[in-house]
OpenMM code with the backbone's topology and positions (N, CA, C; nanometers):
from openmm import Vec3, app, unit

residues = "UNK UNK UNK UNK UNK UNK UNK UNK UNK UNK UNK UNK UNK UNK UNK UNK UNK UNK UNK UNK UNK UNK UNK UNK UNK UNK UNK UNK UNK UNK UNK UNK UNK UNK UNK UNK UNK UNK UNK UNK UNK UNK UNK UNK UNK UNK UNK UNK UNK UNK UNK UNK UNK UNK UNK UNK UNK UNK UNK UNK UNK UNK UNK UNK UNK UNK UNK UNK UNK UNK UNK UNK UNK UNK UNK UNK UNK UNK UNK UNK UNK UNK UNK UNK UNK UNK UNK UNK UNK UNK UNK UNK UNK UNK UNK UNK UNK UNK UNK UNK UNK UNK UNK UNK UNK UNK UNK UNK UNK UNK UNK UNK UNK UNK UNK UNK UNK UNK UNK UNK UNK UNK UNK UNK UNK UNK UNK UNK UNK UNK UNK UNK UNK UNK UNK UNK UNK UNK UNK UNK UNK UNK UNK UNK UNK UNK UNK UNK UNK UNK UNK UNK UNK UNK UNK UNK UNK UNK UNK UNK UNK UNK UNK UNK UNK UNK UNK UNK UNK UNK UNK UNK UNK UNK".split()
positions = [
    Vec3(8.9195, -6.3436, -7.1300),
    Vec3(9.0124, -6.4555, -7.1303),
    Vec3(8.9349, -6.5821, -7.1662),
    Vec3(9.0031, -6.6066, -7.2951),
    Vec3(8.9314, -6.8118, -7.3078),
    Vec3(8.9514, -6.9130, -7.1846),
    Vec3(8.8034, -6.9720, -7.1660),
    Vec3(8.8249, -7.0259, -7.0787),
    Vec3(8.8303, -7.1792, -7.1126),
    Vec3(8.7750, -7.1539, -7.2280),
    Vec3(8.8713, -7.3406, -7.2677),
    Vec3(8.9442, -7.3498, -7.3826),
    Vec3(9.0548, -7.3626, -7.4061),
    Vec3(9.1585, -7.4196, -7.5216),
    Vec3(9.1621, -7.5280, -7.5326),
    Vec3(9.1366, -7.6036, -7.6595),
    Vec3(9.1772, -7.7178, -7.7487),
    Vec3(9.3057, -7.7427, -7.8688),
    Vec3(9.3803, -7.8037, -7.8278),
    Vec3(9.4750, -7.8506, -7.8742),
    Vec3(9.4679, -7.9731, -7.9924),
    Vec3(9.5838, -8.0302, -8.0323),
    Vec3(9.6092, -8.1371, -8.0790),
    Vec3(9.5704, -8.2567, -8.0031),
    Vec3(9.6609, -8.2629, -7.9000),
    Vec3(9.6261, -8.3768, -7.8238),
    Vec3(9.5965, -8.3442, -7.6669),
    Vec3(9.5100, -8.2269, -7.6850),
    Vec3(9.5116, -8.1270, -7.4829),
    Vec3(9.3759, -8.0660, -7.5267),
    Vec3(9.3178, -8.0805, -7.3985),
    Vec3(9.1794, -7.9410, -7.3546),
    Vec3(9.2863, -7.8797, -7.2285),
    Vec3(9.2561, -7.7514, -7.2713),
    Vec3(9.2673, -7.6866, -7.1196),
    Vec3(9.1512, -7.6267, -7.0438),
    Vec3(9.1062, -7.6431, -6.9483),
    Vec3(8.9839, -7.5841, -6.8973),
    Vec3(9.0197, -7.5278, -6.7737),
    Vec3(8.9067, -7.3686, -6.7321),
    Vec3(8.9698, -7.2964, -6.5894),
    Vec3(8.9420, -7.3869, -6.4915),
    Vec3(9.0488, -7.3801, -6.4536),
    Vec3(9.0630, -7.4476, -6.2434),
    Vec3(8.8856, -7.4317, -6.1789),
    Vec3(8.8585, -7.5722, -6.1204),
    Vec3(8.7324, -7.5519, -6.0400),
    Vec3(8.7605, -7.6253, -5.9482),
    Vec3(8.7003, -7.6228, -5.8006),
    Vec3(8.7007, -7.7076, -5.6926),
    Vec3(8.7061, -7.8564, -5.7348),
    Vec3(8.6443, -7.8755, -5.8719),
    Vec3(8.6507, -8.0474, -5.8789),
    Vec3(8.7406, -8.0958, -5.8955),
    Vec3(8.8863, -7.9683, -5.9739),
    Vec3(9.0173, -8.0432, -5.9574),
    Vec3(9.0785, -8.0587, -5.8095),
    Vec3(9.0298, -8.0569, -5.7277),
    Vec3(9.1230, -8.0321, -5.6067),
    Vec3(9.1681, -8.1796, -5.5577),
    Vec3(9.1453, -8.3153, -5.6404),
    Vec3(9.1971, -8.3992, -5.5740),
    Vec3(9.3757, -8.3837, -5.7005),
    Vec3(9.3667, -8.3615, -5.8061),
    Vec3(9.4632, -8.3650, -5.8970),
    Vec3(9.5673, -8.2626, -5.8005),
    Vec3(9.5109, -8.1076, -5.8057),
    Vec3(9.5915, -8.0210, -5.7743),
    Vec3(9.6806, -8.0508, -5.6136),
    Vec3(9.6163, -8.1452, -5.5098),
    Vec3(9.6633, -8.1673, -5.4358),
    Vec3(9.7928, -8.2779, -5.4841),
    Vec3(9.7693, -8.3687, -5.5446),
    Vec3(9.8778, -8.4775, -5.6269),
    Vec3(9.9799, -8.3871, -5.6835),
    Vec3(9.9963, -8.2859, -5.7440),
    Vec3(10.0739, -8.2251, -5.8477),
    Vec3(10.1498, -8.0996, -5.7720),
    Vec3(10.0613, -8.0235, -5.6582),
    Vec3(10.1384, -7.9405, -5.6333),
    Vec3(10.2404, -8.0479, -5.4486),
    Vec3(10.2156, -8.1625, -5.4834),
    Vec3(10.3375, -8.2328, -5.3700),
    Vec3(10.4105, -8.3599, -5.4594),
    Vec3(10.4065, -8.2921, -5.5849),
    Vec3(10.5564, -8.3701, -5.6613),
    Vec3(10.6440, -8.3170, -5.6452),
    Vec3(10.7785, -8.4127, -5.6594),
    Vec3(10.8882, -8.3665, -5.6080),
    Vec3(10.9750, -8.1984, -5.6972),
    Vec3(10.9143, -8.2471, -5.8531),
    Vec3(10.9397, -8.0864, -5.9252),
    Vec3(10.8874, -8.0061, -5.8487),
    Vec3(10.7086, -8.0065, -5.8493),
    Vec3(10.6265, -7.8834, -5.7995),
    Vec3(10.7720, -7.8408, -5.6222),
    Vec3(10.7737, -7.9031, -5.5432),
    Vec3(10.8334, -7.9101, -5.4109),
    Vec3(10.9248, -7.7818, -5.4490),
    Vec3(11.0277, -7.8429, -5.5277),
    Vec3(11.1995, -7.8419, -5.5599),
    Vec3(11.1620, -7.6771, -5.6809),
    Vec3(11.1111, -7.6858, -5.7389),
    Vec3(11.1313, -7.5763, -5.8178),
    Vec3(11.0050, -7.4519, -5.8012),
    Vec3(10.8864, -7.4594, -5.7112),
    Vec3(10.8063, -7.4019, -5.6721),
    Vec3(10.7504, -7.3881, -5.5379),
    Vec3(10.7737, -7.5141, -5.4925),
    Vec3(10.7530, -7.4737, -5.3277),
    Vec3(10.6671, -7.5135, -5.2843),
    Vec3(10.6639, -7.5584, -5.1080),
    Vec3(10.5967, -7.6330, -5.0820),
    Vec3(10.4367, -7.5245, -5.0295),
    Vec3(10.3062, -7.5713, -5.0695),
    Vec3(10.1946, -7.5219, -5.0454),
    Vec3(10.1357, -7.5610, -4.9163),
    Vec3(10.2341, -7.6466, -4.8877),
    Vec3(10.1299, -7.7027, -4.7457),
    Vec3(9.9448, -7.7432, -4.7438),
    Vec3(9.9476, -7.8456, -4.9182),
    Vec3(9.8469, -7.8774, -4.9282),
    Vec3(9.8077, -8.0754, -4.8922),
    Vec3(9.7683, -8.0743, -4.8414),
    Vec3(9.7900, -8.2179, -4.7917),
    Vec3(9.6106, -8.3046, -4.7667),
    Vec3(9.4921, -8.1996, -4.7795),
    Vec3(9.4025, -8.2646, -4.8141),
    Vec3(9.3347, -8.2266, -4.9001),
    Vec3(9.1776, -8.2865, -4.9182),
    Vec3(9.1099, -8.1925, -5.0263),
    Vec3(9.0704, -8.0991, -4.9326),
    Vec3(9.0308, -8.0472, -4.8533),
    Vec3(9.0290, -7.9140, -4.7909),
    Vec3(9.1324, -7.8404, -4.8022),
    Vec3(9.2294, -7.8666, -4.7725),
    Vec3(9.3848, -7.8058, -4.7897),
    Vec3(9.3680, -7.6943, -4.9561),
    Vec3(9.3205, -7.8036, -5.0655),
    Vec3(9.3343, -7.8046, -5.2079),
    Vec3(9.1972, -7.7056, -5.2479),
    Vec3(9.0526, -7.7435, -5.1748),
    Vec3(8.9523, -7.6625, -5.2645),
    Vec3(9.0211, -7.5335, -5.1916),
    Vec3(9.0723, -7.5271, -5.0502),
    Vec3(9.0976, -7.3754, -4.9894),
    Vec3(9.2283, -7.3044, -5.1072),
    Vec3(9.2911, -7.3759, -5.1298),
    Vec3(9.3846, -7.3068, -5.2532),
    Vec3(9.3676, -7.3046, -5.3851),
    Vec3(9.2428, -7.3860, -5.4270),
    Vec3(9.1708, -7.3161, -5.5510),
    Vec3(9.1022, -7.1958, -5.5551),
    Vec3(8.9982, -7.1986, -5.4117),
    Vec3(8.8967, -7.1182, -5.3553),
    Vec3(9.0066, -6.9298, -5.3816),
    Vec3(9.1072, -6.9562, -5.3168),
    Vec3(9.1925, -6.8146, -5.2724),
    Vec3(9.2635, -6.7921, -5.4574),
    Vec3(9.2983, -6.8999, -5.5554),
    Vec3(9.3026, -6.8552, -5.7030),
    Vec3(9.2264, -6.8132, -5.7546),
    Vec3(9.1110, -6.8282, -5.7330),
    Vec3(8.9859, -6.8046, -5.8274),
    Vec3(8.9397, -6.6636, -5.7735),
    Vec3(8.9649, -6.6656, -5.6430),
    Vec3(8.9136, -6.5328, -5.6128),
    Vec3(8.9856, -6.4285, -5.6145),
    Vec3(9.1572, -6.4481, -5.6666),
    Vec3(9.2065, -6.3476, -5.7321),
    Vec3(9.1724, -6.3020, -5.8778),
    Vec3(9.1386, -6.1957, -5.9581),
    Vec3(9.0537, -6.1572, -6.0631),
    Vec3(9.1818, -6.1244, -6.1587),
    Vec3(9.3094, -6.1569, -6.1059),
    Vec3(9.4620, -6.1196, -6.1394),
    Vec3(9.5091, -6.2693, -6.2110),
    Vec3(9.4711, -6.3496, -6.1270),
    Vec3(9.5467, -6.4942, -6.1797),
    Vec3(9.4193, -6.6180, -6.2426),
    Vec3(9.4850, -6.6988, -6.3644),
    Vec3(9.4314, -6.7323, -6.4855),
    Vec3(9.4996, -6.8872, -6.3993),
    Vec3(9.4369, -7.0051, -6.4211),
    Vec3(9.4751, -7.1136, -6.4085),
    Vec3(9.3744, -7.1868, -6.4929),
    Vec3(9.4392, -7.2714, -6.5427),
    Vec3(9.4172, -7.3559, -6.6499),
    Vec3(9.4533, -7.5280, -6.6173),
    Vec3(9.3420, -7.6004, -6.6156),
    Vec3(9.4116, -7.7795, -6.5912),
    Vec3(9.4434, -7.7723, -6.7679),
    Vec3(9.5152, -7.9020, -6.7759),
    Vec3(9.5555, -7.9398, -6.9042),
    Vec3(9.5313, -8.0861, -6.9188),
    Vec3(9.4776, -8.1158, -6.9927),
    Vec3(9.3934, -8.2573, -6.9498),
    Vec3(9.4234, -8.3290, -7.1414),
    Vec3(9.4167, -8.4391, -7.1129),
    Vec3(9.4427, -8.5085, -7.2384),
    Vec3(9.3553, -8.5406, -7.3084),
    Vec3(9.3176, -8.4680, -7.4298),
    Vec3(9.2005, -8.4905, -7.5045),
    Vec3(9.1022, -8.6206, -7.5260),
    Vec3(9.1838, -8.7141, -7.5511),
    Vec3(9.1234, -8.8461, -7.5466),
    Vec3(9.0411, -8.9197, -7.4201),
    Vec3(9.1241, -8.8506, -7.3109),
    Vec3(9.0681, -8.9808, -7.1874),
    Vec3(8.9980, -8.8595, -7.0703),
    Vec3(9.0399, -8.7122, -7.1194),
    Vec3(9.0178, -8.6175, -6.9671),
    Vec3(9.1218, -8.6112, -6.8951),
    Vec3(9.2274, -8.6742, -6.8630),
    Vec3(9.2531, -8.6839, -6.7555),
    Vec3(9.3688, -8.5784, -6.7512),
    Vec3(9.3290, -8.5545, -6.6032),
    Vec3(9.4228, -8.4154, -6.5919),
    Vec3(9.5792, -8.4254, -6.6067),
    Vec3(9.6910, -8.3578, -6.6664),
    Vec3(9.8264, -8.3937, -6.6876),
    Vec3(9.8932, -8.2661, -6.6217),
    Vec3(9.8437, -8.1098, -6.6018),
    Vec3(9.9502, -8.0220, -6.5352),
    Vec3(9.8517, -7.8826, -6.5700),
    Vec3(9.9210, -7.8318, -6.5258),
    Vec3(9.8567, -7.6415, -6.5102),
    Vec3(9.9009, -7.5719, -6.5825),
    Vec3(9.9134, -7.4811, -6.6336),
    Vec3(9.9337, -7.3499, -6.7207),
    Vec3(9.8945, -7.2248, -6.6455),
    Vec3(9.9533, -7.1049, -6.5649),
    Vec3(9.9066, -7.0223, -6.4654),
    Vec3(9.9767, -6.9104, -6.5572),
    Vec3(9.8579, -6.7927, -6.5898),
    Vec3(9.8471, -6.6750, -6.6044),
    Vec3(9.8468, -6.5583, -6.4943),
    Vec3(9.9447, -6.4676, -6.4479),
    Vec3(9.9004, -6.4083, -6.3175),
    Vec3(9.9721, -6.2638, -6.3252),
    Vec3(9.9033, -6.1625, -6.2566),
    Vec3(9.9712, -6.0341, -6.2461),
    Vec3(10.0148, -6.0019, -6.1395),
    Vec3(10.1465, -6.0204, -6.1272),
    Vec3(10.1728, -5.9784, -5.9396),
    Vec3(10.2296, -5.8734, -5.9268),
    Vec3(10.1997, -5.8476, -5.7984),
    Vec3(10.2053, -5.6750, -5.7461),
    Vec3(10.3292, -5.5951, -5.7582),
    Vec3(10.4457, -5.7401, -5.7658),
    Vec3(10.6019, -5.6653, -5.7596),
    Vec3(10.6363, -5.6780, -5.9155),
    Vec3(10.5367, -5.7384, -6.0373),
    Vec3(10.6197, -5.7628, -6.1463),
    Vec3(10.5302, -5.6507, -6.2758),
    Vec3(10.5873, -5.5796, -6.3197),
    Vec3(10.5449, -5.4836, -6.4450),
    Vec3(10.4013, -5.5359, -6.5603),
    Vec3(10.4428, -5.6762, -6.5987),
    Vec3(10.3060, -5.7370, -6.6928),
    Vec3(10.2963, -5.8922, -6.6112),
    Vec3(10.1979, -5.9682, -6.6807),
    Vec3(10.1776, -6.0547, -6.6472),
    Vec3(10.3158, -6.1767, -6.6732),
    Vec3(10.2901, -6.2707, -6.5700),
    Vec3(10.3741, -6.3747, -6.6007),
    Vec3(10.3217, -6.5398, -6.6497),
    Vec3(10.3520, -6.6030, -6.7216),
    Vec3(10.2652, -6.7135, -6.7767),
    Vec3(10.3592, -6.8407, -6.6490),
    Vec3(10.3447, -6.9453, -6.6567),
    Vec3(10.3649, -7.0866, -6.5579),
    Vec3(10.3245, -7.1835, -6.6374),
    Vec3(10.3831, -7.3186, -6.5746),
    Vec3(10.3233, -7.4310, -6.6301),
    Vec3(10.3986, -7.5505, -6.5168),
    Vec3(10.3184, -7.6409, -6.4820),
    Vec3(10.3666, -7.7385, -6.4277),
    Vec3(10.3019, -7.8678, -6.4360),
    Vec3(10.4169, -7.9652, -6.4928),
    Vec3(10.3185, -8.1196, -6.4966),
    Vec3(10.3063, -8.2152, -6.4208),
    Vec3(10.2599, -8.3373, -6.4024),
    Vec3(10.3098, -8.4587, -6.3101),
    Vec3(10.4426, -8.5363, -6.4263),
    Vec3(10.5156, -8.5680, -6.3439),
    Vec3(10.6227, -8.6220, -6.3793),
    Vec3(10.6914, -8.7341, -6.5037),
    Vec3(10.5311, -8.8067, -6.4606),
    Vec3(10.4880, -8.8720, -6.6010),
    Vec3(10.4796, -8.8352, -6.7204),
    Vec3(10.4228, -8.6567, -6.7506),
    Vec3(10.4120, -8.6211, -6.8508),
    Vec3(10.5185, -8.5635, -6.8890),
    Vec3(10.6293, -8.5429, -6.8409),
    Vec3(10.7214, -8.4579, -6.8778),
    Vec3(10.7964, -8.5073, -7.0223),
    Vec3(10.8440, -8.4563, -7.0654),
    Vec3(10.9284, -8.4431, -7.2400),
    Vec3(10.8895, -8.5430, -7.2756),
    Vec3(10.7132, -8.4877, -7.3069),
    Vec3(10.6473, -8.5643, -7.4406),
    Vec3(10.5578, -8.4563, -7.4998),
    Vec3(10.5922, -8.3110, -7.4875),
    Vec3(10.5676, -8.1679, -7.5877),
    Vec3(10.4794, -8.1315, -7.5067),
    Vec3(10.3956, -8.1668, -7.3693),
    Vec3(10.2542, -8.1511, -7.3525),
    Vec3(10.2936, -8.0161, -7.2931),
    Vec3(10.3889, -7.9259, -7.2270),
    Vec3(10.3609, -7.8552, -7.1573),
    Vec3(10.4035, -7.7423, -7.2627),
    Vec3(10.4894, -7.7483, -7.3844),
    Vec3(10.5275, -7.6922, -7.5072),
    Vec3(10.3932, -7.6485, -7.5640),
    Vec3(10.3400, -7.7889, -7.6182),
    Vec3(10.2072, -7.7323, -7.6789),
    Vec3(10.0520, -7.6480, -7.6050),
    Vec3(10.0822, -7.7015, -7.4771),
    Vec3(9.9671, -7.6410, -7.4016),
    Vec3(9.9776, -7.4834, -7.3769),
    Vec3(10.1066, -7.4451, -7.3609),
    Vec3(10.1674, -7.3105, -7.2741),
    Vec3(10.1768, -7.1844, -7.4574),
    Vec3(10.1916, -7.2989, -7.5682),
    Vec3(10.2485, -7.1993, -7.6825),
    Vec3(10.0494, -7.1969, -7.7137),
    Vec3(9.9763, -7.2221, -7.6754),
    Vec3(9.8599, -7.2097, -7.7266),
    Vec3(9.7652, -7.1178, -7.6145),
    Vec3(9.7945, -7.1047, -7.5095),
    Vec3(9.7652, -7.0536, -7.3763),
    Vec3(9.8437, -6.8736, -7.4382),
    Vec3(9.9967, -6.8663, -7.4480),
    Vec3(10.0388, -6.7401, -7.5498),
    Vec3(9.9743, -6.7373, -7.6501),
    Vec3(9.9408, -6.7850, -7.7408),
    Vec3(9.8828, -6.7555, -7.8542),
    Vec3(9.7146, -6.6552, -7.8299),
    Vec3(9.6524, -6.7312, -7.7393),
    Vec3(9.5303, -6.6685, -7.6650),
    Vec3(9.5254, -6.5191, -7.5978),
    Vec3(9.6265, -6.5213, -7.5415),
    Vec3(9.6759, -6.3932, -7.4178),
    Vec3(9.7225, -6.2852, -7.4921),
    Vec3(9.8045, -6.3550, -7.6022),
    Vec3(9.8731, -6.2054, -7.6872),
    Vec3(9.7919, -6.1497, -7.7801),
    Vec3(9.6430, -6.1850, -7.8020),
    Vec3(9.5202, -6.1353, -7.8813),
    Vec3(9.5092, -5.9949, -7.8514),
    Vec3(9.5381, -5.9609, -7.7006),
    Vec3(9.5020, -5.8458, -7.6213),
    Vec3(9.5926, -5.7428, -7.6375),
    Vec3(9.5511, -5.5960, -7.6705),
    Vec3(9.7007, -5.5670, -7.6850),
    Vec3(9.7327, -5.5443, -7.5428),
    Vec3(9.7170, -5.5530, -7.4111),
    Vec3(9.7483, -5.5092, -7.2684),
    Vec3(9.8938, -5.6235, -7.2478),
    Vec3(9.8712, -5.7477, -7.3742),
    Vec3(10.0008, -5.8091, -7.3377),
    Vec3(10.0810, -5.8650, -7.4332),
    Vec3(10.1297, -5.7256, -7.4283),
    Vec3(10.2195, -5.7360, -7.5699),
    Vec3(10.3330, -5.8109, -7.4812),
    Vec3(10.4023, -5.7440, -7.4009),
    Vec3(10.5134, -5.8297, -7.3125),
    Vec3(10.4369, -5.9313, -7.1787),
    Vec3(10.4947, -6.0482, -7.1829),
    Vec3(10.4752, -6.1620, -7.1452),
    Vec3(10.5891, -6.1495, -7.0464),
    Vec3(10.5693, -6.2145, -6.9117),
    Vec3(10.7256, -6.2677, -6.7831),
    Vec3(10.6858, -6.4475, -6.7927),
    Vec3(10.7921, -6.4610, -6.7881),
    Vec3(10.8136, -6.6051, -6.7282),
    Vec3(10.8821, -6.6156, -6.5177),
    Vec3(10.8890, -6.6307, -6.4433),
    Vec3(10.9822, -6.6721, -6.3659),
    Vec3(11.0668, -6.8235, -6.3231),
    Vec3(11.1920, -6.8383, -6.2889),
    Vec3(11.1958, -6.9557, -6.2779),
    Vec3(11.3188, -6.9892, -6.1824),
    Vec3(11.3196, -7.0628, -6.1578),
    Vec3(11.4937, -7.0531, -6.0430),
    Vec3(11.6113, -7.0948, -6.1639),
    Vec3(11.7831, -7.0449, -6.1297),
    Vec3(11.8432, -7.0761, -6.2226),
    Vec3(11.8396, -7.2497, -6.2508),
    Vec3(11.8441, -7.3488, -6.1611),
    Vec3(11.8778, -7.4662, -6.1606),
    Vec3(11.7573, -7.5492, -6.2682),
    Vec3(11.5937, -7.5055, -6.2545),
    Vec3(11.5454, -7.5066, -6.3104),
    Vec3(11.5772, -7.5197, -6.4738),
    Vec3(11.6567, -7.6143, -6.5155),
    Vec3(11.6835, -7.6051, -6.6781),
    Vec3(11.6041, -7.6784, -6.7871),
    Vec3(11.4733, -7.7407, -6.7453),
    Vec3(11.4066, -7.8181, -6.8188),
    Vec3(11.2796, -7.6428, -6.8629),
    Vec3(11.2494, -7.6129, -6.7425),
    Vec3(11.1803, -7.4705, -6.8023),
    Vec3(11.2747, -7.3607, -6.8319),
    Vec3(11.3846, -7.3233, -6.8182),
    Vec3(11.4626, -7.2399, -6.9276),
    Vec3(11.4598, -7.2777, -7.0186),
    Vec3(11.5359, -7.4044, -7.1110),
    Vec3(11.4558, -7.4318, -7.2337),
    Vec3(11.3188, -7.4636, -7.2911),
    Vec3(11.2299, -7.4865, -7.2113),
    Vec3(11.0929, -7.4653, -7.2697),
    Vec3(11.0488, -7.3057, -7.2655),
    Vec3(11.1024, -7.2188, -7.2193),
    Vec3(11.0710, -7.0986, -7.2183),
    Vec3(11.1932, -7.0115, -7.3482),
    Vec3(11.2839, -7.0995, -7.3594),
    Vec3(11.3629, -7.0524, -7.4665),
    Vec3(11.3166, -7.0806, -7.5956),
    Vec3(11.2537, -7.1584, -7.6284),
    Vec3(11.1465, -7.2537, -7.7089),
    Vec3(11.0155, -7.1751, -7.7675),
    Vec3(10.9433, -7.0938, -7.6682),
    Vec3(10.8655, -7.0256, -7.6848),
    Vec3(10.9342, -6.9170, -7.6881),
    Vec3(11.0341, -6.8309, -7.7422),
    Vec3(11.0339, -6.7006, -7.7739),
    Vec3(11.1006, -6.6420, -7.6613),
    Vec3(11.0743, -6.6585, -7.5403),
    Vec3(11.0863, -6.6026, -7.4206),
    Vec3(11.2747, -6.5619, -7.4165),
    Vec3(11.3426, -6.4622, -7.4023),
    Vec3(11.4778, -6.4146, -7.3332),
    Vec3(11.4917, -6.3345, -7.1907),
    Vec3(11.6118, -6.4105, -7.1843),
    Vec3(11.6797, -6.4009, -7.0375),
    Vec3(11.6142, -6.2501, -7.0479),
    Vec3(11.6454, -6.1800, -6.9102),
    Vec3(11.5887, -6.0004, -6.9102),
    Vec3(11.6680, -5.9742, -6.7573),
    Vec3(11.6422, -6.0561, -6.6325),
    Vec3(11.7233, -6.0059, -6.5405),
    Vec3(11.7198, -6.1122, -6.3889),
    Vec3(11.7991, -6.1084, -6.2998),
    Vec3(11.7788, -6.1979, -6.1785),
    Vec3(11.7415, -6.0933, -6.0542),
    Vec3(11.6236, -6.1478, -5.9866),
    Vec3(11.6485, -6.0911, -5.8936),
    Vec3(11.5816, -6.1472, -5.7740),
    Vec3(11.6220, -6.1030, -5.6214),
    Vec3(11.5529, -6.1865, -5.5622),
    Vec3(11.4540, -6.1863, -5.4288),
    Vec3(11.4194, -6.2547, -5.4650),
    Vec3(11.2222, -6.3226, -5.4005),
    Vec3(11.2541, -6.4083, -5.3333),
    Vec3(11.1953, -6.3523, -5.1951),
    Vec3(11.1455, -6.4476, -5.0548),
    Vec3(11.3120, -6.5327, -5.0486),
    Vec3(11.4207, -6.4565, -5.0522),
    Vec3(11.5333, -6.5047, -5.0264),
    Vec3(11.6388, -6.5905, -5.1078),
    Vec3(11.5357, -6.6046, -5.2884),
    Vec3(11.5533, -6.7220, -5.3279),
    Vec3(11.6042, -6.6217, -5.4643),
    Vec3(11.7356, -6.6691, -5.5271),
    Vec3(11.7184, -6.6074, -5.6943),
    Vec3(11.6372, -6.6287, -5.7860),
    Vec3(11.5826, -6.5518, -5.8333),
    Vec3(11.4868, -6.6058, -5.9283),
    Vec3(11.5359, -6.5788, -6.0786),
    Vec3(11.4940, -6.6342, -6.1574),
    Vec3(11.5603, -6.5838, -6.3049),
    Vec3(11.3783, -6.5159, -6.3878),
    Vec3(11.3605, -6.3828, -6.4383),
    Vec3(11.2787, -6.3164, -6.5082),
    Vec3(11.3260, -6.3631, -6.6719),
    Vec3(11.2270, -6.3506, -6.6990),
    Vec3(11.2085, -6.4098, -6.8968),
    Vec3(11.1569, -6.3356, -6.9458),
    Vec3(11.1698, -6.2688, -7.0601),
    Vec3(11.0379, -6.1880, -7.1174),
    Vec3(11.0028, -6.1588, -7.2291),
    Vec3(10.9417, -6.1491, -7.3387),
    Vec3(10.8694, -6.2091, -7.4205),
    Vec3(10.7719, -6.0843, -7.5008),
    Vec3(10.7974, -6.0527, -7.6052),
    Vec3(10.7855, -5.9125, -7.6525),
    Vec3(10.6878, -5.9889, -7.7875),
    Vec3(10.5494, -6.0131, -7.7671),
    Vec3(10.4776, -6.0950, -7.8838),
    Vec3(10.4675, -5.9839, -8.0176),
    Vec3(10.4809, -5.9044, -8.0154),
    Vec3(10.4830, -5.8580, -8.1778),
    Vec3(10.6364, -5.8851, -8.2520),
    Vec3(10.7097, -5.9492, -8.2224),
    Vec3(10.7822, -6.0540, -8.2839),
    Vec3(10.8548, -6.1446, -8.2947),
    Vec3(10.7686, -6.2518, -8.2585),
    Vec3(10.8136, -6.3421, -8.1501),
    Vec3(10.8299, -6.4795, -8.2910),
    Vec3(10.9057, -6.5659, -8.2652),
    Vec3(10.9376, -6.7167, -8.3482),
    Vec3(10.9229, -6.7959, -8.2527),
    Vec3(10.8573, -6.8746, -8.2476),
    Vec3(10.8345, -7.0079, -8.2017),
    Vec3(10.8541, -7.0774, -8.2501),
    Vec3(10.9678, -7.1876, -8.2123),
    Vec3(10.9829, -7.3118, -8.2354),
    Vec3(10.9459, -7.4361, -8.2651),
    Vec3(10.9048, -7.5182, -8.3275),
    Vec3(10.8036, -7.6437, -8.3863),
    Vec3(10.9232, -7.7485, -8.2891),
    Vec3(10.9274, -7.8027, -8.1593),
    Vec3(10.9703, -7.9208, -8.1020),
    Vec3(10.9198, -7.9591, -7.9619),
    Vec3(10.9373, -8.0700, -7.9184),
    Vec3(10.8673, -8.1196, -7.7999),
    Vec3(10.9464, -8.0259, -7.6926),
    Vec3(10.8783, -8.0710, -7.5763),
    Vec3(10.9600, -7.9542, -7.4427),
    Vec3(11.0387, -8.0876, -7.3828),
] * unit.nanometer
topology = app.Topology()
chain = topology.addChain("A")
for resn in residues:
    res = topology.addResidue(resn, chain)
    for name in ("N", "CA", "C"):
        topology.addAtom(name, app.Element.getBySymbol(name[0]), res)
């Protein structure tokens, strides 16, 4: 797995303890809250302990997304294989600021572009809740179709899925 992608206007580089003051900011925005859930991260201990427990899964891929020009961190991109889902599922989440100005479009269609090199992932998952409609269309955007609902920890979830040997991607902001 690449561990750094360069973009147009994005580096992505893997998650390290030094993000843990960002990742604490981003995973207690009100999106991260409302459409992913609360982590119960509230210091930097809170934050290196929930980098510490990502990294040491050998299953899940996290990626900062940082803005080429200045560094500075703008949102995540999460690669992960979980135990109840068939292939991997891709993620992305920004701070609020960055939202619909393409960054999580271009970061996430270049993050697929990387992953589908392999043939182990020819099919791609997305997950997302139905209300969630800013990532249904960014996942409609990238190729990704509806596939099925079902539900997790009490909650509906909506599955996406994504078949890269022939896939069209879209040229527009998210």
């Amino acid at each position: 797995m690449k561990t750094k992608i360069i973009t147009e206007r994005l580096s992505l580089d893997i998650l390290t303890i030094n993000d843990h003051a960002f990742i604490r900011e981003l995973v207690n925005t009100e999106g991260w809250l409302k459409f992913i859930g609360d982590r119960k991260i509230y210091s930097d201990e809170d934050a290196i302990a929930y980098i510490n427990k990502i990294n040491s899964t050998p299953t899940f891929t996290y990626w900062i997304v940082r803005l080429k020009e200045t560094s500075e961190p703008i949102g995540i991109i999460t690669f992960l294989k979980r135990n109840d889902l068939a292939h991997h599922d891709i993620g992305f989440a920004f701070l609020p600021e960055y939202n619909s100005k393409g960054y999580a479009y271009e970061a996430t269609r270049e993050v697929l572009a990387e992953v589908s090199k392999e043939s182990q992932h020819r099919t791609i998952l997305a997950i997302t809740i139905p209300g969630n409609l800013r990532s249904v269309n960014l996942l409609t955007k990238l190729g990704f179709k509806f596939e099925r609902e079902i539900e997790a920890a009490n909650n509906k979830v909506y599955i996406y899925s994504r078949n890269n040997e022939s896939i069209t991607i879209i040229n527009s902001k998210d």
